[in-house]
LUMLOLUM-680488 format. One line per field, with one value per residue (C-alpha): x, y, z; residue number from 1. Coordinates in pm, 1 decimal, padded with zeros to 6 digits, m for minus. Example, Ala and Ser with C-alpha at 12.3 -4.5 7.8 and 13.67 -1.06 7.14 Angstrom:
<rs>
px	01230.0  01367.0
py	m00450.0  m00106.0
pz	00780.0  00714.0
i	1  2
</rs>
This chain:
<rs>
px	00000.0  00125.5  00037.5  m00000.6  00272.6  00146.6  00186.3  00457.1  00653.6  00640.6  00699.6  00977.4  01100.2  01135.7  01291.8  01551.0  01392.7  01504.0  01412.1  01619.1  01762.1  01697.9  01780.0  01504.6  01630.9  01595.6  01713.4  01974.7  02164.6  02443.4  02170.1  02122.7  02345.6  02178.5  01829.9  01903.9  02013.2  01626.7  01465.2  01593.2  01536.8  01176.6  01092.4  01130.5  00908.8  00707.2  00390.7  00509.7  00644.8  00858.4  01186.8  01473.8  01733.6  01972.0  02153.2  02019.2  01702.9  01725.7  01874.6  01616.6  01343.9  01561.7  01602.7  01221.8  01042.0  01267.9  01510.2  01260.3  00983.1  01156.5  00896.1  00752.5  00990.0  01215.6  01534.6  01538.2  01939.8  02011.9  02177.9  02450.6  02588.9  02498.4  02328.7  02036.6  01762.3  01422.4  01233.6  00928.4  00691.0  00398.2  00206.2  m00086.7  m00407.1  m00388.8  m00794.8  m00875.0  m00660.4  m00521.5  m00221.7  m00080.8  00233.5  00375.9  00691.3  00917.7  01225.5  01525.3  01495.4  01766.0  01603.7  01225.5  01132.2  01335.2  01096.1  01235.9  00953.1  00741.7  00960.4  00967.0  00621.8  00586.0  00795.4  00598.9  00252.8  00430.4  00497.2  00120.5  m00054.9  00219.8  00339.8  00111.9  m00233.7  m00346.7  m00706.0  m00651.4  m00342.8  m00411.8  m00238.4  m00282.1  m00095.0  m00177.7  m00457.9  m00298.8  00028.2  00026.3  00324.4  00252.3  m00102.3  00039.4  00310.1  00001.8  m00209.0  00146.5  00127.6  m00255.4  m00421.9  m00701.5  m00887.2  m01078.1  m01177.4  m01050.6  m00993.6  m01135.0  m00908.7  m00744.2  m00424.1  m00279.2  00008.5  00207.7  m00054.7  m00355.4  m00620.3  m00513.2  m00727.2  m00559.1  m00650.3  m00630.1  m00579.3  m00677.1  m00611.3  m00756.7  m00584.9  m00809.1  m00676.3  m00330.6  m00361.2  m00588.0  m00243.8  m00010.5  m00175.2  m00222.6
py	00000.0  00320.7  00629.7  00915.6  01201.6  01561.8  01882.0  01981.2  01669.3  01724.3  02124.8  02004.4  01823.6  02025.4  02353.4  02417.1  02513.6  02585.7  02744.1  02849.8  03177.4  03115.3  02891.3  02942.8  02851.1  02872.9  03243.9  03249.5  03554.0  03517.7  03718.5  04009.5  04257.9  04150.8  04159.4  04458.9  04640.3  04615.1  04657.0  04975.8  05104.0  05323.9  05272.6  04891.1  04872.5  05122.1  04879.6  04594.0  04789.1  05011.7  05046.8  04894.9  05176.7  04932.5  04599.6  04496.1  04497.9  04337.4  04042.3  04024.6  04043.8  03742.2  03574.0  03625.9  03596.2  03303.6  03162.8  03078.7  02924.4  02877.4  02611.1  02789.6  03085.2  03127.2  03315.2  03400.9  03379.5  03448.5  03187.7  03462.1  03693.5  03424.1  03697.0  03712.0  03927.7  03910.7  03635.0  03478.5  03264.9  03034.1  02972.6  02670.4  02614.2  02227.0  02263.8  02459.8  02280.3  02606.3  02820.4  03170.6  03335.8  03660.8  03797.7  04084.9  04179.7  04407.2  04725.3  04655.5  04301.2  04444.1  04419.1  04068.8  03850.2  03681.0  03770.2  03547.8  03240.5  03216.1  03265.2  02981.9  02724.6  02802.6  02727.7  02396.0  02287.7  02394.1  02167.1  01941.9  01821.9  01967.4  01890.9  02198.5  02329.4  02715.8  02906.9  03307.5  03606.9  03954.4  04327.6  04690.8  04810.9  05036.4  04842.3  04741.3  04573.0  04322.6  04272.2  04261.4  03904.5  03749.5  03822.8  03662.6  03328.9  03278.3  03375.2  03604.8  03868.7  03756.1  04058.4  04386.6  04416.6  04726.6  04897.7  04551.3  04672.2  05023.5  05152.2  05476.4  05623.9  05539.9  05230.9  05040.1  04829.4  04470.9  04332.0  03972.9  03670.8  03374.3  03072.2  02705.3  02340.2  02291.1  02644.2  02542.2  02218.0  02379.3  02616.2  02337.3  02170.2  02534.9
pz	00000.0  m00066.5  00114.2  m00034.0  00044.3  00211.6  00031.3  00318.6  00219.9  m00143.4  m00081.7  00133.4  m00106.3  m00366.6  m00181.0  m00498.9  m00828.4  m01155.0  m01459.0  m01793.8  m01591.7  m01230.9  m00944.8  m00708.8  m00376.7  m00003.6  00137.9  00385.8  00603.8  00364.0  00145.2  00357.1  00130.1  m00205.4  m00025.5  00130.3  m00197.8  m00328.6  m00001.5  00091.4  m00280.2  m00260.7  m00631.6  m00592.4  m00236.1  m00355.3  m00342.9  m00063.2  00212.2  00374.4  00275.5  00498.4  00634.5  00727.3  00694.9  01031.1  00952.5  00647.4  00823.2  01109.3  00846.1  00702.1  01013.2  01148.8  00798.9  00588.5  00752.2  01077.5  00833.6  00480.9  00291.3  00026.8  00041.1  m00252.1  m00326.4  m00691.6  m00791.3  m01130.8  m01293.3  m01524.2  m01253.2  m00922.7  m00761.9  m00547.2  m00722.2  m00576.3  m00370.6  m00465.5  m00170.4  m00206.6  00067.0  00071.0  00204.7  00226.3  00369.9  00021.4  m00238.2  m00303.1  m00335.1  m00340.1  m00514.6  m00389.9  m00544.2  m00535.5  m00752.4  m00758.9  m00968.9  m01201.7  m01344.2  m01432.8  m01785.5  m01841.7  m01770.0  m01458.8  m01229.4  m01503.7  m01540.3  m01176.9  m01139.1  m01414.4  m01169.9  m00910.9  m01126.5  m01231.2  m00902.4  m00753.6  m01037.7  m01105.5  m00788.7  m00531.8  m00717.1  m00587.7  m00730.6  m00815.1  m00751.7  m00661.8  m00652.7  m00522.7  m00621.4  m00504.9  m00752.0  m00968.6  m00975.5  m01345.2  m01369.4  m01141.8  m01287.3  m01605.7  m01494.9  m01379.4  m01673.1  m01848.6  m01641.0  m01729.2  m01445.0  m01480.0  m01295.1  m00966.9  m00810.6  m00562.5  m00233.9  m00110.2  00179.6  00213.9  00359.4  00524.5  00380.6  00404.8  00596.9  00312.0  00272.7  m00015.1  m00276.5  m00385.7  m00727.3  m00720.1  m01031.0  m01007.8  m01233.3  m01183.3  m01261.5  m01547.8  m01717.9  m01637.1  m01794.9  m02106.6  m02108.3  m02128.1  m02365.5  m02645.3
i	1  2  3  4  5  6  7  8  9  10  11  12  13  14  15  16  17  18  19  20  21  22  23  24  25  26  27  28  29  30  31  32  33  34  35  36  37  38  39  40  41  42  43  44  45  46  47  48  49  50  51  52  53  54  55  56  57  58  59  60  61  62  63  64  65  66  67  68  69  70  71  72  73  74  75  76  77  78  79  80  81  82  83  84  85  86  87  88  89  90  91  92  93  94  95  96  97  98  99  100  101  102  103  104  105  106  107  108  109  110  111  112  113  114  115  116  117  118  119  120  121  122  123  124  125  126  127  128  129  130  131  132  133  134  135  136  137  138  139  140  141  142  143  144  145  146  147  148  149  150  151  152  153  154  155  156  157  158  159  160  161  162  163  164  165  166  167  168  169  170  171  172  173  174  175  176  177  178  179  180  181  182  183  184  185  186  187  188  189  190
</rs>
């Protein structure tokens, strides 16, 4: 008889990733400087929080937020210059077959894709391995960009958010996408 192995042993199990450009691996204090060169940058946290003022407190928010809980938390290292670029997490609702991608990415690597091939991984391990049922994903309203990966990895408007979050002082809408395992397969198959 075989039984069946959890989504925390299969997430476990697969804690490196990687696609044509990236390694997607777990983060580690050794990442503070690269992590904190996009978290203190305004333009990049512009829509996830506020920015870090110092190397400290990127590695507590490291320490407390990663390194404490890392399944599902991703490092994205790119594969050319070996450095740490962004980080990408999907957290599961093993009571709701589902999943949820959030992502953020250093300034100097928007507009090349990355965000989207990592996102892709992440997609293929939800339906591939996981067997998850829908996979969503959630951005400030207003924050194109972002809407604009997930509209690239075949998800599809769900609905907003109103006031979902404070930030900077100011109530904040959140857009989310949604995309199902039947889409994903239909997608695979085009």
């Amino acid at each position: 008889m075989t039984i069946k192995k959890s989504r925390t042993l299969l997430l476990a199990e697969n804690i490196v990733l990687e696609t044509e450009r990236l390694i997607l691996r777990p983060l580690t204090l050794e990442d503070a400087a690269d992590v904190f060169e996009y978290v203190s940058d305004e333009e990049t946290m512009e829509h996830i929080f506020e920015p870090h003022t110092s190397l400290q407190q990127t590695q507590e928010f490291i320490a407390n937020y990663y390194v404490s809980s890392p399944l599902g938390f991703y490092a994205m290292e790119h594969k050319e210059d070996r450095k740490m670029i962004g980080a990408i997490e999907f957290r599961i609702n093993d009571q709701t077959h589902q999943g949820e991608i959030g992502y953020m990415l250093n300034k100097n690597y928007w507009r090349q894709g990355l965000t989207t091939e990592a996102c892709l991984a992440i997609l293929s391990l939800g339906f591939d391995t996981l067997l998850l049922d829908k996979i969503i994903s959630g951005h400030d309203t207003g924050h194109d960009a972002s809407g604009n990966v997930l509209k690239k990895i075949g998800m599809t408007f769900d609905y907003i958010m109103k006031d979902s979050h404070q930030f900077k002082g100011q109530m904040v809408d959140t857009t989310f996408y949604v995309i199902t395992r039947e889409t994903y397969l239909a997608n695979q198959q085009a």
